[in-house]
N, C-alpha and C positions, 0 to 999 in steps of 0.2 A: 618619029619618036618610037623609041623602043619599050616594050612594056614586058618584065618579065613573067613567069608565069606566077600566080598567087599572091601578086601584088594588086593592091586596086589604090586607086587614085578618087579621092575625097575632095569636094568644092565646097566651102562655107561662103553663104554669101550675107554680108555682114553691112549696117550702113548707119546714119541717123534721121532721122523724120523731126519736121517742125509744125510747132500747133501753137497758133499767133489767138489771141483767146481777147475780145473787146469787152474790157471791165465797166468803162464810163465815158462819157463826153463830157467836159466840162467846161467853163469859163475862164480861162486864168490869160493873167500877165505873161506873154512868151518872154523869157530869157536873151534869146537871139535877138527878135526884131523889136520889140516894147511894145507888141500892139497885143491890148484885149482880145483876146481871140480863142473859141473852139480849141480844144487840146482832146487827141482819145489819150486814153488812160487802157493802154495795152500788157497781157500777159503773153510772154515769148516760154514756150516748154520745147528742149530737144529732148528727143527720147532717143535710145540705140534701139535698132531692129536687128535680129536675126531672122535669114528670110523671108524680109519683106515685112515681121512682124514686128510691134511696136512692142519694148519690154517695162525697160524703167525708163526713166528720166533723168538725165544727164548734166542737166541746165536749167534753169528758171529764173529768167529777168525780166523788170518791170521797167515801160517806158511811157513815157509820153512825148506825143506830137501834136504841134501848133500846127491849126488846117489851113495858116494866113502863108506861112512863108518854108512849112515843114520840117523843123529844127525838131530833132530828137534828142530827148534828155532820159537818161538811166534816175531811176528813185530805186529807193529802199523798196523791198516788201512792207515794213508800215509803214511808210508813207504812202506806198500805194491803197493799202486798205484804210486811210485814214482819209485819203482823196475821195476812195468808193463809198464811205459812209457820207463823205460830202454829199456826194452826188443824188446821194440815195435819199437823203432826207432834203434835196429841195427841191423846188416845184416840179418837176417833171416826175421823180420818183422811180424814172424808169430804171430797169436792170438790165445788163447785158450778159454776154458771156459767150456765144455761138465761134467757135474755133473755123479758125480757119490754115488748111493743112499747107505747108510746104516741103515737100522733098528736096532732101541730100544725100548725094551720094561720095 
């Protein structure tokens, strides 16, 4: 490679990062299989990085999966906080949220 002189040569390194975010566990009817079953109630964020870092967010979808036979289904954003309010106000009460990262390059 020939390089002239007073020229320089520039690298951006450029990517997206994924942060998979546990909203609720819930009770429901799976779609797929018919059986009452465990479903989480997941938040999917891709963000673009420059440099390895995380900037905005590019993406945000809401899913859930049945834990019986693992069928994934896309909701709404309200329906997804309207599932979270479920969750929230009954017996367990518990809350979630702790991310969990995936890289993409």
């Amino acid at each position: 490679m020939k390089i002239r002189p007073g020229r320089t040569e520039h690298v951006i390194i450029f990517g997206t990062k994924g942060y998979l975010y546990q909203l609720a566990i819930l009770t429901l009817v799976c779609g797929q299989c018919g059986n009452p079953a465990a479903h989480t109630l997941r938040k999917r964020i891709t963000k673009f990085t420059l440099f390895f870092v995380p900037l905005f967010p590019i993406s945000t979808k809401y899913l859930t999966q049945c834990t019986f036979c693992g069928a994934e289904q896309k909701v709404t954003k309200e329906q997804a906080e309207q599932l979270q309010t479920q969750s929230t106000n009954g017996p367990s009460g518990q809350a979630y949220g702790q991310p969990q990262q995936h890289d993409r390059f």
